[in-house]
C-alpha positions in Angstrom: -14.2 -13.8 9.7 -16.8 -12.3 7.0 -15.5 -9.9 4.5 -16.1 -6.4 4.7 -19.0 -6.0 2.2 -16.6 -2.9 0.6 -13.9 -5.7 -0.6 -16.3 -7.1 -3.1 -16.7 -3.5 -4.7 -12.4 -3.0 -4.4 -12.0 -6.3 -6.3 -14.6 -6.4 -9.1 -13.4 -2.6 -9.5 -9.8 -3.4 -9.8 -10.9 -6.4 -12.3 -12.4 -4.1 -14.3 -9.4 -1.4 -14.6 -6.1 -3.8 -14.1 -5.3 -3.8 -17.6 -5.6 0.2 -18.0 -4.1 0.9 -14.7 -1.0 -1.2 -15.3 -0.6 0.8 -18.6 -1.2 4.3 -17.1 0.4 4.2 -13.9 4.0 5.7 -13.7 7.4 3.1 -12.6 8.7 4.0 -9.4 11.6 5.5 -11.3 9.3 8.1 -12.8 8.2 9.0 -9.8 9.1 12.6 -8.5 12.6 12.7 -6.5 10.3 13.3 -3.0 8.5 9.6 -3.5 11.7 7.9 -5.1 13.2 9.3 -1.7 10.6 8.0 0.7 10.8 4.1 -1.1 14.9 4.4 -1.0 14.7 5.3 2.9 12.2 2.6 3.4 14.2 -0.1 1.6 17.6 1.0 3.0 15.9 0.6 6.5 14.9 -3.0 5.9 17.6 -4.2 4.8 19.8 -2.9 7.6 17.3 -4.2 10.1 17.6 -8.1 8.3 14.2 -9.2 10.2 12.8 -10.9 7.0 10.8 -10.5 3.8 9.0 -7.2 2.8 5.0 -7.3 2.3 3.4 -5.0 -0.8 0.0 -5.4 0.0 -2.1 -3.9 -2.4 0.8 -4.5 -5.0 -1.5 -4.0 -8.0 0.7 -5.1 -10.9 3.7 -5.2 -9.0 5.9 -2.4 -10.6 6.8 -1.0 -6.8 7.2 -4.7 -5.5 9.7 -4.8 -8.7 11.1 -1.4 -7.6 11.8 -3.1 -3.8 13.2 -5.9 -5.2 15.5 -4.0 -7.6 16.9 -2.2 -4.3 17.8 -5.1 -2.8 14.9 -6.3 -0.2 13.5 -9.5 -0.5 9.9 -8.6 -1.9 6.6 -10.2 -2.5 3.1 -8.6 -3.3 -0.8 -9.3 -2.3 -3.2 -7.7 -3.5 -7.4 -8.2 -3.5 -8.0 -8.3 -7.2 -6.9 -11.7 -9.3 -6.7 -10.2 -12.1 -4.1 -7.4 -10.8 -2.0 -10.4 -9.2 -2.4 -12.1 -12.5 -0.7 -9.4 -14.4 2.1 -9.2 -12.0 3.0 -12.7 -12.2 3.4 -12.2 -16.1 5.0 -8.9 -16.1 7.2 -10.2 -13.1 7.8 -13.9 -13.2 10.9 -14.0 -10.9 9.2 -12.5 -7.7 6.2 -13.7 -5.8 2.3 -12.6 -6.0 -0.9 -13.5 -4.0 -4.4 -13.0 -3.9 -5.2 -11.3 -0.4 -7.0 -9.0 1.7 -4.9 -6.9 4.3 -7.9 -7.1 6.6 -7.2 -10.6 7.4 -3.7 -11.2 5.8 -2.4 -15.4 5.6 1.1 -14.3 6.7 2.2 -15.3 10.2 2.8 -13.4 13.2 5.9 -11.3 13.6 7.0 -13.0 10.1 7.7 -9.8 7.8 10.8 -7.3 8.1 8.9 -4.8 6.4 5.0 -3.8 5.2 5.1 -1.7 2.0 1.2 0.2 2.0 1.3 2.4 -0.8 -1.6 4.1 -2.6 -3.8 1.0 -1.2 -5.5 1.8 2.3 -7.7 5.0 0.9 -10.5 2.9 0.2 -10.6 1.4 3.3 -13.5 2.8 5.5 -12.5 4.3 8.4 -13.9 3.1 11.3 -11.8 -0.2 9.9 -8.3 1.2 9.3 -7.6 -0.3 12.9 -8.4 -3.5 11.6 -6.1 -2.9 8.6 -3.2 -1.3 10.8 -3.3 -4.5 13.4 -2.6 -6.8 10.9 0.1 -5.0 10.0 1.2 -4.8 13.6 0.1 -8.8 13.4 2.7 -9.8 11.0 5.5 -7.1 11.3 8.1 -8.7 13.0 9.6 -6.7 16.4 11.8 -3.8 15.0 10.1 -4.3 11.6 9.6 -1.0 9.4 6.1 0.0 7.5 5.7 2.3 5.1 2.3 3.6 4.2 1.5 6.4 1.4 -1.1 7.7 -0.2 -3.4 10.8 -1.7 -4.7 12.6 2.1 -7.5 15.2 2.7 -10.2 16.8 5.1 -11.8 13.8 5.6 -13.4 14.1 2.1 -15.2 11.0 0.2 -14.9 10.3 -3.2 -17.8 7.9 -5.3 -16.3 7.6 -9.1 -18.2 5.6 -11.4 -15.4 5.9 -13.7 -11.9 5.4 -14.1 -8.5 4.5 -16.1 -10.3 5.0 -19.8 -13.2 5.6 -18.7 -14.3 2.1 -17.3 -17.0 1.1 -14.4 -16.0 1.4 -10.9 -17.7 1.4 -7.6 -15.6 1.7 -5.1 -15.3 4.6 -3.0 -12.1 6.6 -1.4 -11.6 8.3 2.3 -9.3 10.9 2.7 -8.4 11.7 5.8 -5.9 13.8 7.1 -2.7 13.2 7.8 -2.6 13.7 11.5 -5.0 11.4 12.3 -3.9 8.7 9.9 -0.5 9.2 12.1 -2.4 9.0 15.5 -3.8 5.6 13.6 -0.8 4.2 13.2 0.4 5.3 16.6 -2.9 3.4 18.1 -1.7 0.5 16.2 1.8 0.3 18.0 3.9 2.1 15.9 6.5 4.3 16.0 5.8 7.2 13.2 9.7 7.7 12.6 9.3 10.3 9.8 6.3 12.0 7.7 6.2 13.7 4.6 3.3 15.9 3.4 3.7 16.7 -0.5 1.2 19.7 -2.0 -0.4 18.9 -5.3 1.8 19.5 -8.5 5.1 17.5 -9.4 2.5 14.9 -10.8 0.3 14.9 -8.2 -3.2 15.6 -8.4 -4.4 15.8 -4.6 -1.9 15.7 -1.3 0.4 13.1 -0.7 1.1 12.0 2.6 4.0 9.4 3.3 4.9 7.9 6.6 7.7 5.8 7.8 7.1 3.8 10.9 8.3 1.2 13.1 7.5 -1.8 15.1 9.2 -1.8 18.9 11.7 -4.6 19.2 
């Protein structure tokens, strides 16, 4: 399969920041109570389900992998940039990291009991979240949860050319709104189970929209 051509701008963007984003962005305990919440529910549904190992895909430098792990689910992260995946390995040597793209994941079918998307599909285009939501369908094992979170909007684009301290970026970010990323997710096979739309403040600079969903048995 050929790459998206937008990867190549997600991974030399991510290079360029992972240092200052794994120094500026908050631990999952810091979080407010509304997100700690949503990651609690998520792992306490996994772990009652006992269908296998949980997927952070776009894990970054693996503080909400961490999190998972510290909650009891089996956890391991993938994420597009090296350098991201490098820094997770060093800041958390006891858990498991990868270099991968979620639009053609190397995990098998039906082989995870859980898909952890958080803050890492926005800059997807699109016209290709169905690629990126039926490989989550792909690898999520039958009765398997997802959880997928992130900043939502009227379908509003966003071009930075700079970011964490002021560094080069080129990668752009789609937010949509959260109904359709729910009908999405529905196209994909799932089961929305529960959604949470958060308003800016508490931390948060744009909407948050957080989703639990699940995989039919």
């Amino acid at each position: 399969m050929t790459e998206p051509s937008y990867l190549a701008a997600v991974r030399e963007s991510y290079d360029t920041v992972a240092t200052a984003y794994a120094q500026r962005v908050k631990n999952p305990a810091e979080l407010d109570p509304l997100s700690r919440g949503m990651l609690a529910a998520f792992a306490e549904l996994v772990r009652n389900a006992g269908r296998g190992p949980v997927a952070d895909l776009g894990c970054g430098p693996g503080k909400v992998t961490a999190h998972l792990a510290g909650l009891g689910v089996p956890a391991f992260g993938v994420d597009l940039s090296p350098k991201m995946v490098e820094l997770a390995r060093k800041a958390h040597p006891g858990l498991r990291f990868t270099v991968g793209s979620m639009t053609a994941l190397e995990i098998e079918d039906d082989r995870l009991g859980g898909i952890l998307a958080y803050y890492s599909t926005h800059h997807t285009p699109p016209e290709l979240l169905p690629v990126v939501f039926a490989e989550f369908h792909r690898t999520l094992a039958p009765g398997g949860h997802l959880m997928q979170a992130g900043y939502v909007g009227n379908d509003e684009l966003l071009r930075p050319t700079r970011a964490y301290g002021d560094h080069p970026v080129s990668y752009a970010s789609h937010l949509l709104p959260a109904d359709r990323l729910a009908g999405l997710l529905e196209q994909a096979g799932f089961t929305v189970t529960a959604r949470l739309v958060q308003a800016p403040g508490e931390g948060l600079k744009r909407p948050v929209a957080s989703f639990l969903a699940r995989k039919p048995a």
